[in-house]
N, CA and C of each residue as an Amber inpcrd file, in Angstrom:
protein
   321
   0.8500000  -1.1710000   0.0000000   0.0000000   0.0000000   0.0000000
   0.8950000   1.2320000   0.0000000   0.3490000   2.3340000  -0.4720000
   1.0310000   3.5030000  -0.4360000   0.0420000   4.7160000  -0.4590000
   0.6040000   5.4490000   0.7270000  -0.0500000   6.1750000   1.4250000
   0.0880000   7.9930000   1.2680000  -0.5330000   8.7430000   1.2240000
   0.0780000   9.7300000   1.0170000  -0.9030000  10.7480000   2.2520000
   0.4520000  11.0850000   2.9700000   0.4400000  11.5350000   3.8970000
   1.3630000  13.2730000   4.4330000   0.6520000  13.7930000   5.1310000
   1.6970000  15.2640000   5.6550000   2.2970000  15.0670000   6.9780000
   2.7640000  14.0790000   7.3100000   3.1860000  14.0550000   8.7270000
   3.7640000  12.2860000   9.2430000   4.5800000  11.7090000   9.5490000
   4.9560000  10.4710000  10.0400000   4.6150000  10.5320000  11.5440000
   4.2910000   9.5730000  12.1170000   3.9650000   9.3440000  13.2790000
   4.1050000   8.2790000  13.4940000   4.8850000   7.9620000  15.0570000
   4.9940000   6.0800000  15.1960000   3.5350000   5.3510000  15.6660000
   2.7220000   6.2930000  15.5920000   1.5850000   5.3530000  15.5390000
   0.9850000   4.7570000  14.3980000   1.3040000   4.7040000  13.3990000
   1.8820000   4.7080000  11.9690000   1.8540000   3.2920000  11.9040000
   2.7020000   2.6670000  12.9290000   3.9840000   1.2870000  12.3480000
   3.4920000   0.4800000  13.7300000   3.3970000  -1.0020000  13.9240000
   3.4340000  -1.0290000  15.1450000   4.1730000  -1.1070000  16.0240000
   4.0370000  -1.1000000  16.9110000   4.8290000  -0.7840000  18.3570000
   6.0100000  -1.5850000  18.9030000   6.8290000  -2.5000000  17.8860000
   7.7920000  -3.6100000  17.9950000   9.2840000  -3.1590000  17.1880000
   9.2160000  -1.5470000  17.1100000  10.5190000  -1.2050000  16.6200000
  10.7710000  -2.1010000  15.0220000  11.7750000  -1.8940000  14.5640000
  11.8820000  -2.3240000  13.2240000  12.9350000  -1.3420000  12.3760000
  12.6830000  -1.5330000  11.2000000  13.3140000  -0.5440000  10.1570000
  12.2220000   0.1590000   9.5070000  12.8640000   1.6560000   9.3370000
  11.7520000   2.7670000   8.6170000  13.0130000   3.6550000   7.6200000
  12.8610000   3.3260000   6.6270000  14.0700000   4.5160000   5.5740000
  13.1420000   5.2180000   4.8100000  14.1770000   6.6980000   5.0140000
  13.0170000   8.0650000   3.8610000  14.1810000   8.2500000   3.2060000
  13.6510000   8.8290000   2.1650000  14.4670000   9.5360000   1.5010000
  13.9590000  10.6020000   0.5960000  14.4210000  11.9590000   0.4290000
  14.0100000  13.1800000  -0.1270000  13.3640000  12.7000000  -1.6540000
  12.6550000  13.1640000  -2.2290000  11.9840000  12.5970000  -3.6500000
  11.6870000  14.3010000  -4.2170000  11.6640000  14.1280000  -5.3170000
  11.2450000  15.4800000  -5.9340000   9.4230000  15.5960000  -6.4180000
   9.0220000  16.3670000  -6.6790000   7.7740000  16.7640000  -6.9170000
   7.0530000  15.7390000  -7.7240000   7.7760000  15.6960000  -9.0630000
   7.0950000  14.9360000 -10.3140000   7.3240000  13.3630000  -9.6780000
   7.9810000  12.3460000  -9.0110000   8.2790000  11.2610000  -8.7380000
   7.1870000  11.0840000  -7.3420000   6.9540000  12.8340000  -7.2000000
   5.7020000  12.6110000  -5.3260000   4.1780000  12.2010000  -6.8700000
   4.3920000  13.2380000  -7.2400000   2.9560000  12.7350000  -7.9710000
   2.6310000  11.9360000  -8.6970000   3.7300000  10.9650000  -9.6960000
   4.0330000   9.6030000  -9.6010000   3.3090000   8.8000000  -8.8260000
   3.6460000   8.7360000  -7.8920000   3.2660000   7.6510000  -6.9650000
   2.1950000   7.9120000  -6.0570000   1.7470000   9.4090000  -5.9310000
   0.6250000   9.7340000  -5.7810000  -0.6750000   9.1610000  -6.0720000
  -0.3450000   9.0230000  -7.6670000  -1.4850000   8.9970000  -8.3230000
  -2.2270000   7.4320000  -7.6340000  -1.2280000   6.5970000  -7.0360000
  -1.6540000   5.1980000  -6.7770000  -1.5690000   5.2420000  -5.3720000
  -2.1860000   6.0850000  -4.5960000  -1.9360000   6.3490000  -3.3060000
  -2.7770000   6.4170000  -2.2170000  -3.4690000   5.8590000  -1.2210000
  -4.2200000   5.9180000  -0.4920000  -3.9050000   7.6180000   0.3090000
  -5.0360000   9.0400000  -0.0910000  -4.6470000  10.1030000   0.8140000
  -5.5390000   9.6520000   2.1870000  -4.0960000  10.5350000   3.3070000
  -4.6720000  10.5850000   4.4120000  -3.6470000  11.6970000   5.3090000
  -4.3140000  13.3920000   4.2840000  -3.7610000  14.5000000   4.8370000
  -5.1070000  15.4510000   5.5150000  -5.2920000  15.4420000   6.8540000
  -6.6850000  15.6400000   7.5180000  -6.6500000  17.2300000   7.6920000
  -5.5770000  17.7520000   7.2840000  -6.1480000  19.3260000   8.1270000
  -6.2270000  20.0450000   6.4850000  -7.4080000  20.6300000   6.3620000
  -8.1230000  20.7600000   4.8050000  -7.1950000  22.1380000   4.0850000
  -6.7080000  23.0340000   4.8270000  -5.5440000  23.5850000   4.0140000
  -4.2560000  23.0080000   3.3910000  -3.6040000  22.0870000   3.9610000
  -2.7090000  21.1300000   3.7830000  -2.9250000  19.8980000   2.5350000
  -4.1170000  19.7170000   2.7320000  -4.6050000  18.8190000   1.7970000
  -4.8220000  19.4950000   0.1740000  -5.0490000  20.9880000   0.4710000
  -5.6670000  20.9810000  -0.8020000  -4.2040000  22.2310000  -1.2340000
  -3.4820000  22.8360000  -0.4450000  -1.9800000  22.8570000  -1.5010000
  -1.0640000  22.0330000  -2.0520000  -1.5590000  20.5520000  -0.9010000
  -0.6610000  19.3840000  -1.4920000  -1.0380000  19.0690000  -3.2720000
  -2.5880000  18.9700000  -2.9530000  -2.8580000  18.5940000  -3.9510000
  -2.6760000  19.3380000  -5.6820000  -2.9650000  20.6240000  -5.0390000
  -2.3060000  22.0220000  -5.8400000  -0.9310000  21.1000000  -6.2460000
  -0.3400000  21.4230000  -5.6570000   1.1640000  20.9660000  -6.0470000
   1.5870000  19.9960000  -7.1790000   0.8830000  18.9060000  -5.9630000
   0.9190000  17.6350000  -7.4830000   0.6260000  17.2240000  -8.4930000
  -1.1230000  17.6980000  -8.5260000  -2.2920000  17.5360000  -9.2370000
  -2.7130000  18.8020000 -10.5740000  -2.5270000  19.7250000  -9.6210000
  -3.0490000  21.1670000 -10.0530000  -4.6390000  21.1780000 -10.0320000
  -5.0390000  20.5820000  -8.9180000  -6.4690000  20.5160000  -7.9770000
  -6.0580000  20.1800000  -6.4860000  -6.9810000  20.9830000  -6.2350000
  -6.9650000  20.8940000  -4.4360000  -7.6880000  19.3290000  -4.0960000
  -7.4560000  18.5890000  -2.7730000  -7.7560000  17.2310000  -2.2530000
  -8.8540000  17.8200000  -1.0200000  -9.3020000  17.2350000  -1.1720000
 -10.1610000  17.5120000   0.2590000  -9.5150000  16.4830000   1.1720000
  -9.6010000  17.2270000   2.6040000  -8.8690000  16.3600000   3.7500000
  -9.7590000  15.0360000   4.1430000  -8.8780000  14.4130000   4.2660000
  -8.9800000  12.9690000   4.4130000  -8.8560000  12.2900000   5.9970000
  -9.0990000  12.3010000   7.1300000  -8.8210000  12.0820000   8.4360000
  -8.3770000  10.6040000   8.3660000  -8.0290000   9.9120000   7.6550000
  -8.2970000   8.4460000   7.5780000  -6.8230000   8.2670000   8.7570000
  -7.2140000   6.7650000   9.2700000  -6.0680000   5.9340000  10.1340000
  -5.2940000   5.2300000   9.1430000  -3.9180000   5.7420000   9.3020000
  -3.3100000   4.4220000   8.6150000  -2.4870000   4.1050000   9.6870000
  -2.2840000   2.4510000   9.1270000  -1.9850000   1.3670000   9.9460000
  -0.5900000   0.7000000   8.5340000   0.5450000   0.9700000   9.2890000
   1.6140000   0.3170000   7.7660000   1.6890000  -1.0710000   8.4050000
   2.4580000  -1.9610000   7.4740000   2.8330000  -2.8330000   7.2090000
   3.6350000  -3.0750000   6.6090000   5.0400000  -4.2640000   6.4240000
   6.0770000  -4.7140000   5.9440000   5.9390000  -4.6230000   4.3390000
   6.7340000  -3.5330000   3.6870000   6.5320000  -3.3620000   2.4330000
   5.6290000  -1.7640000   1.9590000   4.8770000  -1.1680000   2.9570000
   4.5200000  -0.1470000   2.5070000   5.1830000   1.0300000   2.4790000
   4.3270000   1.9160000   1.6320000   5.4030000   3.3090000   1.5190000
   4.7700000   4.1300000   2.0440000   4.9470000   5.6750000   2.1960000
   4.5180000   6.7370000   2.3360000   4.9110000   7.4280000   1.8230000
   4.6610000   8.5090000   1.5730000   4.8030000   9.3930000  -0.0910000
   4.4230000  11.1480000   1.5530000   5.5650000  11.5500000   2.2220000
   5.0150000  12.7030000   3.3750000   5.6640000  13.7290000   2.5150000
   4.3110000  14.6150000   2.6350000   4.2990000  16.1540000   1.9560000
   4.8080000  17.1140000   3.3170000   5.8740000  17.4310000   3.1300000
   6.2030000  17.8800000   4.2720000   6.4180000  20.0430000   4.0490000
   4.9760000  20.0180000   5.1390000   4.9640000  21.5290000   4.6780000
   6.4120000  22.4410000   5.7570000   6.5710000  22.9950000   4.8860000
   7.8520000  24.3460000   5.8190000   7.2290000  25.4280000   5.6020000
   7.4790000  26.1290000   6.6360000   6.7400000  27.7670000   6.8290000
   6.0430000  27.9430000   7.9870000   5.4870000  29.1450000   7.8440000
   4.6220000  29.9330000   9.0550000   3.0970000  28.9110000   8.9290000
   2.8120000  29.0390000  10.1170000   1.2380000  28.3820000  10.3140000
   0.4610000  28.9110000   9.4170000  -0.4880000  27.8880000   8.3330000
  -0.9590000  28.4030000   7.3320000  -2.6640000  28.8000000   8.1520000
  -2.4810000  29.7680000   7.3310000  -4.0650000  31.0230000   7.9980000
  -5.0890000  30.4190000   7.4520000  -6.0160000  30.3380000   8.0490000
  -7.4680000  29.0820000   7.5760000  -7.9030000  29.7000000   6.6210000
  -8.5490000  28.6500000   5.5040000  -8.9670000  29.3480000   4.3460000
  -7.9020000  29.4040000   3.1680000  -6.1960000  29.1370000   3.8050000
  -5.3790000  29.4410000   2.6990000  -5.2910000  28.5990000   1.3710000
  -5.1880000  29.2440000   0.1740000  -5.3000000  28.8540000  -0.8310000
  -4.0360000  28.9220000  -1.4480000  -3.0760000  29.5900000  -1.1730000
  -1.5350000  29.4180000  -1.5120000  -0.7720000  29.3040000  -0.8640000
   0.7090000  29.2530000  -1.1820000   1.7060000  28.9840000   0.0910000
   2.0490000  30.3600000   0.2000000   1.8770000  30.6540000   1.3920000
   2.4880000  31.7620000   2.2610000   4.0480000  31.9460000   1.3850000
   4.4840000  33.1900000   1.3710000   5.9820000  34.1290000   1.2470000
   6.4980000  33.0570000   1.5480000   7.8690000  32.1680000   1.3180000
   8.7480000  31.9810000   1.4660000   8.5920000  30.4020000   2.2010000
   7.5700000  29.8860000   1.8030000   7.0330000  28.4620000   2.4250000
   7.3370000  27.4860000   1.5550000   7.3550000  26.3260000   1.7100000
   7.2140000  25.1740000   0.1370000   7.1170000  24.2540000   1.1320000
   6.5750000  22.8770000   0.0680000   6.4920000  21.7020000   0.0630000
   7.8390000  20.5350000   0.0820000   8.3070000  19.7880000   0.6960000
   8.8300000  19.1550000   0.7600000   8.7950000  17.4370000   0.3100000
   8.8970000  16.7730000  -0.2610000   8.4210000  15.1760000  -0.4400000
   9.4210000  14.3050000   0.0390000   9.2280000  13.1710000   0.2290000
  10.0950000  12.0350000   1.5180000   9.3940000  11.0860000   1.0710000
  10.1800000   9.9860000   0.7410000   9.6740000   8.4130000   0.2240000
   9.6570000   7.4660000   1.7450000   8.6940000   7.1860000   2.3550000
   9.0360000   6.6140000   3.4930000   8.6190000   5.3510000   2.9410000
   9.7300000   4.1670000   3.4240000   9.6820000   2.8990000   3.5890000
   9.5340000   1.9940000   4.3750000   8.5860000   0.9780000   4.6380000
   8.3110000   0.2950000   5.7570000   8.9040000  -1.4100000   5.1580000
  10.5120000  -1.3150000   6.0500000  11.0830000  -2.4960000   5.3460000
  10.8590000  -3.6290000   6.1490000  11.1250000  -3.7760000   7.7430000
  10.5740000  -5.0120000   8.6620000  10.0240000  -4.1320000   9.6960000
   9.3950000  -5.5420000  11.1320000   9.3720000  -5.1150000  12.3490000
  10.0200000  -5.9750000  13.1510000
């Protein structure tokens, strides 16, 4: 499965330690793998510049639980910048998007 997500969390993976490798990915290779991607980016500004980004359409937020497993990925849109102001429709002055291939290799 592959997940596309704004945030890693070890509640994520279960609770038995293991291996987790990221690695930086560029835009066109995030929306790549996007396109085959379970979203689950819940706070609805976040969701819909991600989607801006990749798509060139906004996503509506998604609250979903994910639960990984041995072999899945995550595809984390990792926002930088000032707290985005509700309602925002672009990235703030001097903000961007970040992408990270996360890998779920054992536990």
């Amino acid at each position: 499965m592959i997940y596309l997500v704004n945030a890693l969390s070890l509640n994520m993976v279960p609770p038995v330690g293991g291996t987790i490798v990221y690695r930086p990915i560029d835009r066109v290779d995030a929306a790549k793998l996007a396109v085959k991607a379970k979203h689950a980016i819940g706070h609805a500004e976040t969701a819909a510049l991600v989607g801006k980004d990749l798509f060139g359409l906004p996503l509506a937020a998604s609250r979903s639980t994910v639960q990984t497993d041995i072999g899945d990925k995550l595809i984390v849109a990792q926002y930088r910048g000032p707290r985005l102001p509700e309602g925002a429709t672009t990235l703030p002055e001097g903000a961007k998007i970040e992408y990270f291939l996360v890998e779920i290799l054992n536990f």
